[in-house]
MARTOR-41151 format. One line per field, with one value per residue (C-alpha): x, y, z; residue in one letter. Coordinates in steps of 0.05 Angstrom, whole numbers, plus 32768, in hexadecimal, padded with zeros to 4 digits. Example, Ala and Ser with C-alpha at 12.3 -4.5 7.8 and 13.67 -1.06 7.14 Angstrom:
x = 80F6	8111
y = 7FA6	7FEB
z = 809C	808F
code = A	S
END
This chain:
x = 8000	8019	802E	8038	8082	80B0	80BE	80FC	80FD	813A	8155	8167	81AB	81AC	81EB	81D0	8198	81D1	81EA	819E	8184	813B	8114	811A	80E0	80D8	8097	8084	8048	8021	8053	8088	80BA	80EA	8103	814C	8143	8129	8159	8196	8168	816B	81B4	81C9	81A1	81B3	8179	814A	811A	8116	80FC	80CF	80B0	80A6	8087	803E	8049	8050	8014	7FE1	7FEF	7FB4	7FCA	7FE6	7FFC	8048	806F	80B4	80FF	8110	8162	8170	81B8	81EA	81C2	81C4	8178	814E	8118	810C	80C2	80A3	8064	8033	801F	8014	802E	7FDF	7FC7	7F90	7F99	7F7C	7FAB	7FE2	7FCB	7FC0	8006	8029	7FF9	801D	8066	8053	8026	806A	809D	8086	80BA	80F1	8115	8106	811B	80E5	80F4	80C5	80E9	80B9	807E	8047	8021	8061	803B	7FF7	8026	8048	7FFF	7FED	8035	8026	7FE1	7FF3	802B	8001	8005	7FEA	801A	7FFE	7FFC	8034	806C	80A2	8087	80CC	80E0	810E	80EA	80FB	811B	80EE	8109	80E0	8123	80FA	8113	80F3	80FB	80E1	809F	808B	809D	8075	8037	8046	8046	8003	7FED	800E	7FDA	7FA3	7FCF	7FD5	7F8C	7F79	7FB4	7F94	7F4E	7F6B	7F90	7F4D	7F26	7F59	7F63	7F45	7F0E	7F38	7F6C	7F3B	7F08	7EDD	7F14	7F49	7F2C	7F22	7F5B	7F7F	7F51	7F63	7FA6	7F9B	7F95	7FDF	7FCD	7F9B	7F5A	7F33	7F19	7EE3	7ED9	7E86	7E83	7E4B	7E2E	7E36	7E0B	7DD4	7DD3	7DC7	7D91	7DBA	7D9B	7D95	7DDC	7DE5	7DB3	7DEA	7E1F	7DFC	7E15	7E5B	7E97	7EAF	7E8C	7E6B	7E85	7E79	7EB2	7EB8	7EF0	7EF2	7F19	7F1B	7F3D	7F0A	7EE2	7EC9	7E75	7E8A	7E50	7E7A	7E73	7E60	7E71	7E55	7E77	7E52	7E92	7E7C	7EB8	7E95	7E57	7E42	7DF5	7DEC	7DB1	7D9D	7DE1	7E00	7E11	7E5B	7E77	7E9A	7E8A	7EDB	7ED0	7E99	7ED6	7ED5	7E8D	7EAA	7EC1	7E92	7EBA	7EF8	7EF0	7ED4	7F1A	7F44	7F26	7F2F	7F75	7F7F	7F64	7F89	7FC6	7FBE	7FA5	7F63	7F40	7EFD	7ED1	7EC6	7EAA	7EB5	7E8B	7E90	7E6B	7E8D	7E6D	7E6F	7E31	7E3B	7E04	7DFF	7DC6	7DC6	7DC2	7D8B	7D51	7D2A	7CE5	7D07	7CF1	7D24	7D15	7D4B	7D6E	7D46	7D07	7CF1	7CDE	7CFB	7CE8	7D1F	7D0F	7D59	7D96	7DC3	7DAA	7DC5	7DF4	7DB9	7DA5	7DEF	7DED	7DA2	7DB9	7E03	7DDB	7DA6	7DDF	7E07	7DD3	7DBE	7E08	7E29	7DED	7E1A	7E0F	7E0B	7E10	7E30	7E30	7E55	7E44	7E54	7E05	7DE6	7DF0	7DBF	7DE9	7E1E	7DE5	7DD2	7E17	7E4B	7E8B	7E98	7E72	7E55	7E06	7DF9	7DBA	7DAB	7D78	7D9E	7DAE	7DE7	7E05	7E00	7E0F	7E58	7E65	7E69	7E8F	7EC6	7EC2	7EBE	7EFE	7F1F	7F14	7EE3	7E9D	7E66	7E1B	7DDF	7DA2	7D5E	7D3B	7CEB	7CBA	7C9A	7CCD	7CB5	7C74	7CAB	7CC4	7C81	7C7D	7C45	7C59	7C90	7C90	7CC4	7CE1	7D30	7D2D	7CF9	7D09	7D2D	7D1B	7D35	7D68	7D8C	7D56	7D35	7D6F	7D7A	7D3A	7D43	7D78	7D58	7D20	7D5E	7D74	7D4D	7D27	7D4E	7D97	7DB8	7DD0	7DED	7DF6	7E2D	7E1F	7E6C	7E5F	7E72	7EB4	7ECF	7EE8	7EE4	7EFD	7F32	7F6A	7F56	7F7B	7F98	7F95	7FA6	7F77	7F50	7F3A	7F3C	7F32	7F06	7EE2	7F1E	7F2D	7EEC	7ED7	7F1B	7F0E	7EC8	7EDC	7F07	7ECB	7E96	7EBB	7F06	7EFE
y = 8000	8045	8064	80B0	80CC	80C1	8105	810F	8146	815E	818F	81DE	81DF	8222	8202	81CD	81F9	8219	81D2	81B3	8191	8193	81C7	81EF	820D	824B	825C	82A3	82CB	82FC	8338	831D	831C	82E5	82B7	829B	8263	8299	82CA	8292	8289	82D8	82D7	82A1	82BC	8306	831B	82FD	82E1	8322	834C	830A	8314	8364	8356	835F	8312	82F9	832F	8313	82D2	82AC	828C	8240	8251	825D	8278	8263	8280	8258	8244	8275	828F	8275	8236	81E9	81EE	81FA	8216	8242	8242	8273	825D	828D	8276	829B	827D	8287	8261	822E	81DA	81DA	821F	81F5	81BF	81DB	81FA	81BC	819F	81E1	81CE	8182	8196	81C0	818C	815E	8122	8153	8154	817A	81AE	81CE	81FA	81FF	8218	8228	822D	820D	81F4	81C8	8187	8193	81AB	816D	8143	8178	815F	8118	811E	8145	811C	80E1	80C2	807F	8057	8013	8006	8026	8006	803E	8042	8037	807E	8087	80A2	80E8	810F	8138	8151	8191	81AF	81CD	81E3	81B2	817C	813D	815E	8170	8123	810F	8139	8127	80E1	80D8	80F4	80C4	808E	80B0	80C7	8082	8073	80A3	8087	8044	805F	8081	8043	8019	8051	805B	800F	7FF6	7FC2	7F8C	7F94	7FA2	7F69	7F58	7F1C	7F5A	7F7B	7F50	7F3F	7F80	7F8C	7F43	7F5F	7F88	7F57	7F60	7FA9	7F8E	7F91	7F4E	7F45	7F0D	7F04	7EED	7EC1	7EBA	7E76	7E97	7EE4	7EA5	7E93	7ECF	7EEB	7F1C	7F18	7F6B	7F63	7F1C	7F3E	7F73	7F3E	7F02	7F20	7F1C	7EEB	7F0A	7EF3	7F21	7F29	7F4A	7F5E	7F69	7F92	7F9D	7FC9	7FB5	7FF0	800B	7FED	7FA5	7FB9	7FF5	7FF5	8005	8032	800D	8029	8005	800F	8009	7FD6	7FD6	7FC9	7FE5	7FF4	7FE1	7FF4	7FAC	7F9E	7FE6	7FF4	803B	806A	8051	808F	80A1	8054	8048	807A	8041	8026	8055	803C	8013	8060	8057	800E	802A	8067	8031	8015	804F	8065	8012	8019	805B	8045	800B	802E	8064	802C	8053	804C	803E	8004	8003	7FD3	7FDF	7FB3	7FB6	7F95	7F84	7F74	7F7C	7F98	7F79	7F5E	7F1B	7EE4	7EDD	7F29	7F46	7F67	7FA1	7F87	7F53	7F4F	7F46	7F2D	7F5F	7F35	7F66	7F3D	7F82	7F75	7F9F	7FA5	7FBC	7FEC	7FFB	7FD2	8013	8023	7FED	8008	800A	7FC5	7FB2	7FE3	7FCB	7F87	7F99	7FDA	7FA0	7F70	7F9E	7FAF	7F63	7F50	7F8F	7FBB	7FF4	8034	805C	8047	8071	805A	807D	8070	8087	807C	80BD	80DA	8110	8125	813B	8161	8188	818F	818D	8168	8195	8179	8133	812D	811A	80FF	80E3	80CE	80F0	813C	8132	80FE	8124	8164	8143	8125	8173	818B	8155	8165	81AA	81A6	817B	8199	8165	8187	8164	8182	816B	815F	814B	810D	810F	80DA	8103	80E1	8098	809A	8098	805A	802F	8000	7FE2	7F93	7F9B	7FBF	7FEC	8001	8006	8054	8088	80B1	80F2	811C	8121	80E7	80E5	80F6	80BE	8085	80A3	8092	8047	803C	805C	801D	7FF5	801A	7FF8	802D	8052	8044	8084	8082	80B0	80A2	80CA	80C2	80DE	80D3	8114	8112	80D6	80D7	8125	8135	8166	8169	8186	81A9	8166	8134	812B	8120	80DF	80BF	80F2	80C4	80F4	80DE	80B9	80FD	8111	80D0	80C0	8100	80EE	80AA	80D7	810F	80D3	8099	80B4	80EB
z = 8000	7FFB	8039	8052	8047	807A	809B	80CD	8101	810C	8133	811B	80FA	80D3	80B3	808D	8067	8035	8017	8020	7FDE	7FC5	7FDB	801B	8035	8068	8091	809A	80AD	8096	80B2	808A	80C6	80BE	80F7	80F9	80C6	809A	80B1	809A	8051	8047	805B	8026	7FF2	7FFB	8007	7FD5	8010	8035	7FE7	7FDE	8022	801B	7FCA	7FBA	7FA5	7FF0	800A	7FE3	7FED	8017	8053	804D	800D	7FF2	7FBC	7F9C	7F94	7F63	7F61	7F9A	7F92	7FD3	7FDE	7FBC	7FC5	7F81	7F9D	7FDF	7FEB	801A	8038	8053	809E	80D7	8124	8131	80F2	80FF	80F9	80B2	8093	80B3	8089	804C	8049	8054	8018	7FF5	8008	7FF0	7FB1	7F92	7FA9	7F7A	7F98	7F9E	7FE9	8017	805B	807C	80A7	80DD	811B	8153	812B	8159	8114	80FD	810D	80F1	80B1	80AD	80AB	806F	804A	8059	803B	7FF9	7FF2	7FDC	7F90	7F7F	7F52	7F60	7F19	7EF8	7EE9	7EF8	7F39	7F5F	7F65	7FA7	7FD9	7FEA	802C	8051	8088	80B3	80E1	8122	8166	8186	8159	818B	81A5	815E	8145	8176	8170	8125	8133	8148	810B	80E5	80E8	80D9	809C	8090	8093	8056	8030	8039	8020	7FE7	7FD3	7FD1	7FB3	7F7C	7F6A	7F2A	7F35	7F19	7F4B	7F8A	7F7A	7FAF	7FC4	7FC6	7FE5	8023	8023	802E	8065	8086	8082	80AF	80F0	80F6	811A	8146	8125	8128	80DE	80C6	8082	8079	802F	8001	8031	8073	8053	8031	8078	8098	805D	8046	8002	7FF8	7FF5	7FC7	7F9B	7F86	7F74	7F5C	7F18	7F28	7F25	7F61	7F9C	7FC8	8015	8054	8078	80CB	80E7	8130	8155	81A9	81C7	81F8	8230	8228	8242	8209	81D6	8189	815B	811B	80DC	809D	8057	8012	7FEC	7F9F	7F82	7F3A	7F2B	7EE0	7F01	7EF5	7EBE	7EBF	7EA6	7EAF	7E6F	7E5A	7E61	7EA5	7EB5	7EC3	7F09	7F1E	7F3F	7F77	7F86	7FC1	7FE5	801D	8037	8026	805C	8082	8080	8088	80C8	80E1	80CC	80F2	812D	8137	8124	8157	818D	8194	81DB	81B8	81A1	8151	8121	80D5	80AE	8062	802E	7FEC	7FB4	7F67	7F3A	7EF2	7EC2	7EB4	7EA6	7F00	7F04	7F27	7EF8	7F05	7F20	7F4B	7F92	7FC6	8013	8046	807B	80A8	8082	805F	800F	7FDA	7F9A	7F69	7F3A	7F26	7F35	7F2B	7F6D	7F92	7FC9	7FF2	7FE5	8001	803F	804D	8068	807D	80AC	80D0	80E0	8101	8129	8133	8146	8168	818C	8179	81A4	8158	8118	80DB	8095	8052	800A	7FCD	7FC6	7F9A	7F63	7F7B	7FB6	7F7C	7F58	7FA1	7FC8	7F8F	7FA0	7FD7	8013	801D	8033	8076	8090	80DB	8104	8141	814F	817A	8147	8110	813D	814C	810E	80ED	8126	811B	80C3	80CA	80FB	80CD	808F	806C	8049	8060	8066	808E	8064	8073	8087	8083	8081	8042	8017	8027	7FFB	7FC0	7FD8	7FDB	7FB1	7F96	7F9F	7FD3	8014	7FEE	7FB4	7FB0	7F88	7F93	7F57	7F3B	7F71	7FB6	7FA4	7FD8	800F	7FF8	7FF0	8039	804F	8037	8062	8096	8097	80AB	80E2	8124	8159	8186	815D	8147	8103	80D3	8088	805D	8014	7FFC	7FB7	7FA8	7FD8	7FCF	7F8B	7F70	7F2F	7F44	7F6D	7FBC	7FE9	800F	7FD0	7F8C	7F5A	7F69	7FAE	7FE1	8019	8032	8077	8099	80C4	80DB	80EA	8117	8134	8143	8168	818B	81A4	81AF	81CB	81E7	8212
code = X	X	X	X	X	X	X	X	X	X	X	X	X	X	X	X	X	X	X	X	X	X	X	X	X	X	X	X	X	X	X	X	X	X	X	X	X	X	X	X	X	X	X	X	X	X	X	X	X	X	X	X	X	X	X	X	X	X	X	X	X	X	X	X	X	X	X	X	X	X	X	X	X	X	X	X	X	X	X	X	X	X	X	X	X	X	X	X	X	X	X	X	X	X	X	X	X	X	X	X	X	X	X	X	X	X	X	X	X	X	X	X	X	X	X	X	X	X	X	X	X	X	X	X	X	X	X	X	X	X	X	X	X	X	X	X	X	X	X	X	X	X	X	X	X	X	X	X	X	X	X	X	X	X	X	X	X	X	X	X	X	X	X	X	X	X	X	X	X	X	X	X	X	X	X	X	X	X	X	X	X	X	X	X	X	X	X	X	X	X	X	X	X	X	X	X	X	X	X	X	X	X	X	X	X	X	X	X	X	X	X	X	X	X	X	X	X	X	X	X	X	X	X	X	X	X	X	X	X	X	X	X	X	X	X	X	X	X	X	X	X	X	X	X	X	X	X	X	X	X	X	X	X	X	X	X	X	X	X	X	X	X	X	X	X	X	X	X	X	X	X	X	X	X	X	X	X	X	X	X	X	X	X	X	X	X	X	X	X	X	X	X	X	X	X	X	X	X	X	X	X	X	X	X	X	X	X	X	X	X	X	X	X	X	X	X	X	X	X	X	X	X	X	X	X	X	X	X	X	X	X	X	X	X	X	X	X	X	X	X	X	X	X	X	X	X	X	X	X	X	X	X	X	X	X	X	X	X	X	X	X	X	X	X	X	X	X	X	X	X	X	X	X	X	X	X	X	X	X	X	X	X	X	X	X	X	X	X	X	X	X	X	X	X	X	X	X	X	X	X	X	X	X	X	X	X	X	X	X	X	X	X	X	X	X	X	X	X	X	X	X	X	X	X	X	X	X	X	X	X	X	X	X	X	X	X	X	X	X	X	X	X	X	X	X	X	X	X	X	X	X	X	X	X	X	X	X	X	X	X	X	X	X	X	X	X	X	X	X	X	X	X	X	X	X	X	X	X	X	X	X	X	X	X	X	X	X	X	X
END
């Protein structure tokens, strides 16, 4: 898998910045007064970083963001890059100018010098985030990795504020890395298996086959794969590290590793990005990974299921009636909308299995949420206040759009059906509202739940301020920052 750069700390040595290779990058704010390590850069460049700071150039640059010297006379460096960031700068400017420092590097080595700056960590989590590139299939993917070193006066406290950053890092590199695979790579079987991989951090991980989700009547699910060589799967991660009488959090991932839209078949073009359809398990994922890497004092189950919507003569048709493992009917009226078939039965057997003290499941379910919130923010529906309430404290802290809108029992007349108890789709309008309030009817009295549909998020079509373009990985902070608000303090 791809993992975050390895970034060393080291301690100020104004010495080494004149024969430093790469790139060497200074911090200032918005008065332009340079610190020592700035001081030295101005010193070896005579004077070129003192005119850059006083230019129109550097005062209308927003803060977080940077501009180059380029091949700075007195130095090895071939590049100087002042960043714009103030000692008082908030978590996510911090953030967003270490994204800056990794978006220009482009591989190249690197010196940051950070000194005292109180934001160096929260930088360094920005770098590590930007830094991401997926080369899983290329074949001149061997490229050495490069230094990145951040020189600070207090070099072990920010390593280790740093360090505990690092897994969640590590989490959205794992989400982008299943997001970004192509579906023959991540099949279903792939898929599981990365994720049994990861019992050797501490996470207990069951794999439930085709015979054992017959058993349990999970046929919303089997309904979505029957057309598929790859078998369909259900996938249990559970993370132990609070106390045993504990109620989890469970956290349920829609896993379509690509959507054709089954008999009623999607338009061909834009069909290759069908195989970020599985977004929703693979956040589900990165936030397991994360907190078993940062040995969180909380009790979470991930449950995933993983399945594979292709037509075929076994496919499921548009008419067909389906019995829930909840024991609900549903009559489908389009197999394209079948994420909600899968989360149906994966949403009533967490419940059945864990008694979870909340429930929160992501999707890349809608189209429709695209159409009303864009690719900035992902919709958020809940049956709780304070759920929802916390959940957009911990994304707004961290940075990731997301946007609460409405549940109603209005909507459900679209769903009735006229042979079933429901219908899978209640039409163009109110799309998401009213996928929403299907998986609402799996959700049992008194649980609160919270569904994310990030089908806008998960894979936008541009670069963000954190990611390349492709998977953003775009949940993994807010929801570790959520465990930590609900279930750590």
């Amino acid at each position: 898998m791809t993992t975050p750069p390895a970034i060393r700390f080291i301690p100020m040595d104004l010495d080494q910045i004149a024969e430093a290779a790469g790139r060497v990058v200074v911090l200032a704010g918005a008065d332009g007064k340079p610190g020592p390590s700035a001081r030295k850069v101005n010193q070896l460049t005579r004077g070129a970083l003192a005119r850059a700071l006083a230019s129109p150039a550097f005062g209308d640059l927003e803060p977080g963001a940077a501009m180059d010297i380029g091949f700075p006379a007195g130095m090895a460096a071939v590049a100087v890059q002042l960043v714009k960031l103030d000692r008082k700068a908030d978590l996510l400017t911090a953030r967003a100018a270490g994204a800056a420092i990794a978006k220009a590097a482009a591989g190249k080595d690197l010196l940051v010098l950070a000194g005292d700056h109180p934001r160096a960590a929260d930088l360094s989590l920005g770098l590590a985030l930007r830094s991401y590139e997926y080369t899983e299939q290329k074949t001149d993917a061997t490229k050495p990795a490069p230094d990145v070193s951040v020189m600070a006066a207090q070099p072990e406290a920010v390593a280790a504020a740093a360090g505990a950053m690092a897994a969640r890092a590590e989490g959205v590199f794992f989400t982008r890395d299943l997001t970004n695979a192509p579906a023959n790579i991540l099949t279903t079987t792939d898929f599981a298996a990365r994720l049994a991989a990861m019992q050797e951090l501490g996470l207990d991980v069951e794999i439930l086959e085709e015979p054992a989700l017959q058993k349990l009547g999970m046929r919303t699910l089997l309904s979505v794969g029957q057309g598929s060589e790859s078998p369909s799967k259900v996938v249990v991660m559970r993370w132990n590290g609070g106390a045993k009488d504990q109620a989890p959090l469970a956290l349920v991932g829609k896993g379509v590793v690509f959507d054709t839209g089954g008999i009623s078949i999607k338009p061909a073009a834009g069909m290759e990005e069908m195989t970020g359809d599985m977004g929703g398990a693979g956040v589900v994922a990165g936030v397991m990974r994360t907190l078993a890497l940062r040995r969180a004092k909380a009790n979470v189950v991930g449950l995933v299921g993983l399945v594979e919507n292709m037509p075929d003569g076994k496919a499921t048709r548009p008419g067909d009636v389906i019995r829930s493992m909840k024991g609900d009917t549903v009559e489908v009226i389009n197999t394209d909308a079948e994420g909600r078939l899968v989360l149906a039965d994966v949403l009533w057997y967490a419940q059945e299995r864990f008694s979870p003290r909340a429930v929160v499941d992501l999707a890349t379910l809608t189209g429709a949420v695209i159409i009303g919130l864009g690719h900035a923010k992902a919709g958020v529906f809940a049956n709780d206040d304070a759920l929802a309430d916390a959940f957009l404290k911990a994304a707004a802290a961290e940075g990731e759009g997301a946007w609460r809108l409405p549940l109603d029992p209005a909507y459900d007349k679209q769903l009735k059906s006229r042979i079933a108890d429901m219908k899978n789709v209640g039409g163009r309008p109110a799309g998401s509202i009213t996928a929403a309030q299907f998986l609402q009817r799996f959700i049992k009295d008194g649980v609160p739940w919270m569904h994310l549909d990030i089908a806008g998020v998960a894979f936008p079509p541009e670069a963000t301020a954190l990611a390349p373009k492709g998977a953003s990985g775009w949940g993994v902070l807010a929801l570790d920052r959520l465990v930590q608000d609900m279930m750590e303090r």
